[in-house]
C-alpha positions in Angstrom: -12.6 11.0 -6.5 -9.1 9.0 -6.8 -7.2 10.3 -9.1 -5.3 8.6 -11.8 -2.5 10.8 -12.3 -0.6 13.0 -10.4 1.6 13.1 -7.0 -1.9 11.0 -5.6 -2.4 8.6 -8.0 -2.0 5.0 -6.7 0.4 2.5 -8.8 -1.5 0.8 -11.8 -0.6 -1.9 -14.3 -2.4 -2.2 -17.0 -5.0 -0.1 -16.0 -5.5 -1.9 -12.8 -4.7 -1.1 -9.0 -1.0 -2.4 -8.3 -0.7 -3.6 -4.5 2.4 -5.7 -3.4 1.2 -6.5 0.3 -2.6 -7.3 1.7 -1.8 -4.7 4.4 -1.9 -1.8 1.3 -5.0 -3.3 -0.6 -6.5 -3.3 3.1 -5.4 0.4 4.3 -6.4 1.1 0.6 -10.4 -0.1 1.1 -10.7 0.9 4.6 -9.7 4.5 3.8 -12.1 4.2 0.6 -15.3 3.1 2.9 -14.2 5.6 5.5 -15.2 8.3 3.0 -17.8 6.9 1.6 -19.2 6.9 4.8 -19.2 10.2 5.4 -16.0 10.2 8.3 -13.8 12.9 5.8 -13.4 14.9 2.5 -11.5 12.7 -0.1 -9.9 16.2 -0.5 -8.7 16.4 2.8 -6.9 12.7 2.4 -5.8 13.7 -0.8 -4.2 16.5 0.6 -2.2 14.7 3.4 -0.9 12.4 1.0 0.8 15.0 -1.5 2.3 15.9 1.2 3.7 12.8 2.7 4.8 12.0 -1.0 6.7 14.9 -0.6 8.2 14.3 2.7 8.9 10.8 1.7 10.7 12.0 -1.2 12.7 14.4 0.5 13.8 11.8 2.8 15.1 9.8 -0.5 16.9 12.8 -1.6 18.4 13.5 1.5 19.8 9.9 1.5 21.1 10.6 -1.8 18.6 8.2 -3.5 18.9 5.1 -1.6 16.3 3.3 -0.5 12.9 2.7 -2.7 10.2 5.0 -2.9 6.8 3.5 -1.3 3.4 4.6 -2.1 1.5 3.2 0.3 4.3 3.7 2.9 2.8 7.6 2.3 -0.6 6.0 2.0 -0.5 5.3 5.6 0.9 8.1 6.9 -1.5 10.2 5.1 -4.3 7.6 7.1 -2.2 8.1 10.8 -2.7 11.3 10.6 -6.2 11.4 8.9 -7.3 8.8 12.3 -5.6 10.7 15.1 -7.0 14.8 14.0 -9.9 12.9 14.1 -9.6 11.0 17.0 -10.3 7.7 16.0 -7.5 6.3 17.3 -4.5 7.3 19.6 -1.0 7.6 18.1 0.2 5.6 20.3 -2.6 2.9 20.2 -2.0 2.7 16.8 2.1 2.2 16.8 1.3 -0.9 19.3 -1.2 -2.3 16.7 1.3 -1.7 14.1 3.9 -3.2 16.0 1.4 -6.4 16.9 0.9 -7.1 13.1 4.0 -6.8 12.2 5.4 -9.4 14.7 2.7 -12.1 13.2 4.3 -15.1 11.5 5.0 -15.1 7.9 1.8 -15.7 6.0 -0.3 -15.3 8.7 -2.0 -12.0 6.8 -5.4 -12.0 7.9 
């Protein structure tokens, strides 16, 4: 199911899953459990995320290389859009929650 090379691959080191935030290990398991519930194809997720590797690397290109490239950035974009087709969240609902989380206190990650 998750692939270990390729365009979808997530960042290892040494063999092990790479995550630099909690908020990517946590988008990370809940789209994981998602699937393995049932709720999609890994196939269709897989899917969305090539392509918002390739949007996202576009966008780099087009800014003539600045800025860093983010995996899980693409991760979630791949999961916004995964949640609203489904209707399992609004758009909208979602951006406030973002926005909610991301005004927390430093080190206040839970």
């Amino acid at each position: 199911m998750l692939p270990t090379d390729g365009p979808a691959a997530p960042p290892r080191a040494n063999g092990e899953l790479l995550f630099a935030a909690p908020w990517e290990s946590r988008i990370f398991g809940l789209t994981l459990v998602l699937h393995e519930a049932g709720r999609f194809a890994w196939s269709e997720f897989q899917s969305r995320l090539i392509d918002a590797i390739a949007a996202h690397e576009r966008a780099l290109e087009a800014a003539g290389g600045e800025g860093a490239y983010d995996y899980y950035a693409c991760w979630l974009e791949a999961f916004r859009g995964l949640a609203h087709d489904r209707g399992w969240v609004e758009a909208e609902a979602l951006s406030r929650l973002e926005s909610q989380l991301a005004a927390r206190p430093h080190g206040h990650d839970h």
